[in-house]
C-alpha positions as CSV (number, residue, x, y, z in Angstrom):
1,X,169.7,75.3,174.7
2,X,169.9,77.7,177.9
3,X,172.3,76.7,179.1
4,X,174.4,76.6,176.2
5,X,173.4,80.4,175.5
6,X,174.4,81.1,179.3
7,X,177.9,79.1,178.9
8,X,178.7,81.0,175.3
9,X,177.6,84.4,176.5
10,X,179.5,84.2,179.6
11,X,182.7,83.0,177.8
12,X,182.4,86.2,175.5
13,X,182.3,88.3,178.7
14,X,178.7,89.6,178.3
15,X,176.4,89.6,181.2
16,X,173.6,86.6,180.5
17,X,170.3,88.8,180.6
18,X,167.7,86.7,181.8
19,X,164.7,87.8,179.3
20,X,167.2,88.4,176.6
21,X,168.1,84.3,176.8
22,X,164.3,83.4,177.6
23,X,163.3,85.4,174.3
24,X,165.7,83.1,172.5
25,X,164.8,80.1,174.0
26,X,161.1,80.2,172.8
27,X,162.5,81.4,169.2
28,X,164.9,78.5,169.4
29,X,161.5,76.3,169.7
30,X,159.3,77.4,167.7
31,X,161.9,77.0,164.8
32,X,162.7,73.5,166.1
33,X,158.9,73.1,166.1
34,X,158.4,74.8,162.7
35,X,161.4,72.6,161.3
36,X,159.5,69.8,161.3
37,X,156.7,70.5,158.9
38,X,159.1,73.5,157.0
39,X,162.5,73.2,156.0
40,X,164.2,76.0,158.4
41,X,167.2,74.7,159.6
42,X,169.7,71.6,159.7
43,X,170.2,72.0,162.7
44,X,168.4,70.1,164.9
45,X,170.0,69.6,168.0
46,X,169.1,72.2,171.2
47,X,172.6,73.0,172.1
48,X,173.8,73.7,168.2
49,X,171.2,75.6,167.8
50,X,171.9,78.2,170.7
51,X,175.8,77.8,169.4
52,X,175.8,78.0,165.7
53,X,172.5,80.1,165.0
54,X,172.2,82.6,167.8
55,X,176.0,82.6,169.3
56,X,177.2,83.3,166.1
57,X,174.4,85.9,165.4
58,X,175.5,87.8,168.5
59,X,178.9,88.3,167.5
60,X,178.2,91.1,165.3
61,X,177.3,92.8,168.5
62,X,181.1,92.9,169.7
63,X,182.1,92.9,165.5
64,X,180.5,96.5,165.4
65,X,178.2,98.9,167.1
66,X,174.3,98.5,166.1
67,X,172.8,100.0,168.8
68,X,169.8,102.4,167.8
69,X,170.9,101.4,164.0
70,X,169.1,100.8,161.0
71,X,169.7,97.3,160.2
72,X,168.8,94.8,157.1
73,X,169.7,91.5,157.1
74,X,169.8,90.1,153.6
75,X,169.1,86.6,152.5
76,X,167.8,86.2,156.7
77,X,166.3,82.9,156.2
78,X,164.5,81.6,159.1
79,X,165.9,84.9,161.1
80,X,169.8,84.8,161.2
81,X,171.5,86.9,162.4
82,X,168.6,89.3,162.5
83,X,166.2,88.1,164.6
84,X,169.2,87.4,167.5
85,X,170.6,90.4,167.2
86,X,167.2,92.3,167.5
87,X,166.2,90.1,170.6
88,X,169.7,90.9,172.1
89,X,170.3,94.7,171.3
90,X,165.9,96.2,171.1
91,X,166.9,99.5,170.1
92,X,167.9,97.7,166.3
93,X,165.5,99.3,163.9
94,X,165.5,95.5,161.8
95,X,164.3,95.3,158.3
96,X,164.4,90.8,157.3
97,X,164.6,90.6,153.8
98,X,164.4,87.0,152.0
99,X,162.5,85.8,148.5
100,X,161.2,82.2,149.9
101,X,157.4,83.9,151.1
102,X,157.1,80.6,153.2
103,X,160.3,81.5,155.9
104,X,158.9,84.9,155.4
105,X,155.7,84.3,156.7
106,X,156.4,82.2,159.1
107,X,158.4,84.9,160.6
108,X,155.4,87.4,160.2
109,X,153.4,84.9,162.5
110,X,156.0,83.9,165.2
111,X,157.7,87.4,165.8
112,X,155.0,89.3,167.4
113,X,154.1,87.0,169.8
114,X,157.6,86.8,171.1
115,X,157.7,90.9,171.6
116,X,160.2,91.1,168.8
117,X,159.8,94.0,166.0
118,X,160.7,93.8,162.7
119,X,159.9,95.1,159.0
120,X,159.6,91.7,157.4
121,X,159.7,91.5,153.4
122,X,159.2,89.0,150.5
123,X,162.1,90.2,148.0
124,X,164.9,89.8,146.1
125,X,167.3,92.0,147.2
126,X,168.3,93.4,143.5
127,X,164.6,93.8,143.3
128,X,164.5,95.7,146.7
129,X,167.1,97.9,146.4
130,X,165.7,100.3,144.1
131,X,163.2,100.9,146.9
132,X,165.4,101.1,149.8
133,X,169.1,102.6,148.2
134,X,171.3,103.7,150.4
135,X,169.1,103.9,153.3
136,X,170.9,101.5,156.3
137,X,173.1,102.0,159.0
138,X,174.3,98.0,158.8
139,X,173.6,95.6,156.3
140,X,173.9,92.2,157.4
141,X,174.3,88.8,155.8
142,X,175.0,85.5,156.5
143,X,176.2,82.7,154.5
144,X,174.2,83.5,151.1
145,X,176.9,83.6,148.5
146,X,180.7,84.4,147.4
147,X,181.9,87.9,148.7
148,X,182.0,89.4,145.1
149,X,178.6,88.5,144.7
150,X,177.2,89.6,147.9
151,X,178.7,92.8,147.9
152,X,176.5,93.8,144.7
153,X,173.5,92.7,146.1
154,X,174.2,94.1,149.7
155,X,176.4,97.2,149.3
156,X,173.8,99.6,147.6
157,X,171.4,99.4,150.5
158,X,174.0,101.0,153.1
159,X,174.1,104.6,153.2
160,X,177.7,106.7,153.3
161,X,179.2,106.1,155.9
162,X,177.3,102.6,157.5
163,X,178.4,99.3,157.1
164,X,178.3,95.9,155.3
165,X,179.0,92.7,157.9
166,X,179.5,89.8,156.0
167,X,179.6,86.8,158.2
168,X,182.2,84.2,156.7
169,X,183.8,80.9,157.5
170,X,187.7,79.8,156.8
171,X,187.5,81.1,153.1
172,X,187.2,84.9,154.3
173,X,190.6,86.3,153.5
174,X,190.5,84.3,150.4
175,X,186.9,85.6,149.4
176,X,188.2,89.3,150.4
177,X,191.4,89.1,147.8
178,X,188.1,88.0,144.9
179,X,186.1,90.3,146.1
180,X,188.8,93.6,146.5
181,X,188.2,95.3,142.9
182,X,184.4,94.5,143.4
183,X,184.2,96.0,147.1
184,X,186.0,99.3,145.7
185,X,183.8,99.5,142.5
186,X,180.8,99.6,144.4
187,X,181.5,102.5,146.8
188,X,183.2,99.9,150.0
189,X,186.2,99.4,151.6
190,X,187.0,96.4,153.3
191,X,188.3,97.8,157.1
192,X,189.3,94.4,158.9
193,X,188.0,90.8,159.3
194,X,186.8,90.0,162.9
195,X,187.3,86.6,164.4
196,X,185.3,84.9,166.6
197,X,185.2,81.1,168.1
198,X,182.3,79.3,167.6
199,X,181.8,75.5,168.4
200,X,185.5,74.7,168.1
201,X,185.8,76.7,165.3
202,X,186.5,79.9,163.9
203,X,184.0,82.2,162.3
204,X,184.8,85.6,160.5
205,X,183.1,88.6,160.0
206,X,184.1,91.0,157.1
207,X,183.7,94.1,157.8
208,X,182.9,96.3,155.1
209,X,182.7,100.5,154.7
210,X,180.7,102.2,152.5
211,X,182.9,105.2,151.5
212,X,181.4,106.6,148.3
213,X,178.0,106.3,146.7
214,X,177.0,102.7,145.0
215,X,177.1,103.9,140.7
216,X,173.1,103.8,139.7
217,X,173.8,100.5,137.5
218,X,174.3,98.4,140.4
219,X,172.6,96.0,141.6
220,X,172.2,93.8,138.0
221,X,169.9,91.3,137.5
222,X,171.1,88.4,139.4
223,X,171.6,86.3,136.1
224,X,174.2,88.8,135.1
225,X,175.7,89.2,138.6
226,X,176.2,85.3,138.7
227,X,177.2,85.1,135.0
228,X,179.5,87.5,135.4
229,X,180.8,88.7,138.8
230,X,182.5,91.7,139.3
């Protein structure tokens, strides 16, 4: 798992920090450990671990500047890309949202012994956002559903002016022309998609601006976001 962090961070021209790839390390195994009693990953091998969980986390560090941001990562999971990027970049202000209270807690008890700070929080995120509207820098999510989807559940948490990073796989551009109308009705507007390698492949990141103020009616219950997408 080192050294596959060491080999990926140095191919992306960033300086290995020796605590920074320690810190992950011991994440890496407790979820490895925790994986066997608690469905947190399919991943299983060391070395896919370090490249498709927390390489690809860290390239929303060169997709877009976090440092000393307010950061929500919706739908995290067992951490990704939250956790990562927080390890990687400490001045992240990190808020992991997820409904399943098992990953959740798990995440409560590992965390702090690792040194890493985060708000952590049992939710659905069209629940959560009438407490927290508008209030990020960055909202972050990672493979959780279709782009039209995701932007109603993600874009009324980022305040004027922040972000959305919506880490995508081959479908991006194709998930961008759905999602265009959708993006434009709730206050975005999509700026670029960043490309990134990533095991052999290629991974995208859309990258999404919050230009106006999400209308009040938005997020809808997820039954009628599903039903009926925008």
């Amino acid at each position: 798992m080192k050294q596959a962090l060491l080999d990926g961070l140095q191919a992306r021209g960033r300086a290995p920090d020796g605590q920074t790839v320690d810190t992950l390390c011991a994440f890496g195994a407790a979820l490895l450990e925790k994986n066997q009693v608690m469905n947190l990953t399919a991943i299983t091998d060391p070395a896919a671990v370090a490249q498709l969980h927390f390489l690809d986390s860290l390239a929303l560090l060169d997709a877009a500047e976090l440092a000393g941001k307010r950061v929500l990562d919706v739908g995290c999971g067992a951490g990704f890309p939250g956790v990562p990027l927080k390890i990687a970049e400490p001045s992240i202000r990190l808020t992991l949202l997820d409904s399943l209270a098992k990953r959740m807690n798990w995440l409560a008890e590992v965390l702090p012994g690792l040194g890493v700070e985060a708000e952590i929080v049992t939710a659905r995120a069209e629940d959560y956002a009438a407490q927290r509207r508008e209030q990020y820098d960055v909202v972050t999510s990672r493979a959780v559903a279709r782009l039209n989807v995701l932007a109603e559940l993600c874009l009324p948490f980022v305040r004027v002016g922040g972000q959305f990073l919506a880490m995508k796989g081959a479908l991006a551009q194709e998930e961008v022309d759905e999602a265009r109308r959708a993006i434009r009705q709730l206050g975005g507007k999509v700026r670029n998609i960043y490309e990134y390698p990533v095991a052999g492949t290629t991974h995208r990141v859309v990258i999404i601006e919050k230009i106006a103020p999400t209308p009040r009616q938005y997020p809808r219950a997820f039954a009628k976001i599903k039903k009926s997408p925008l």
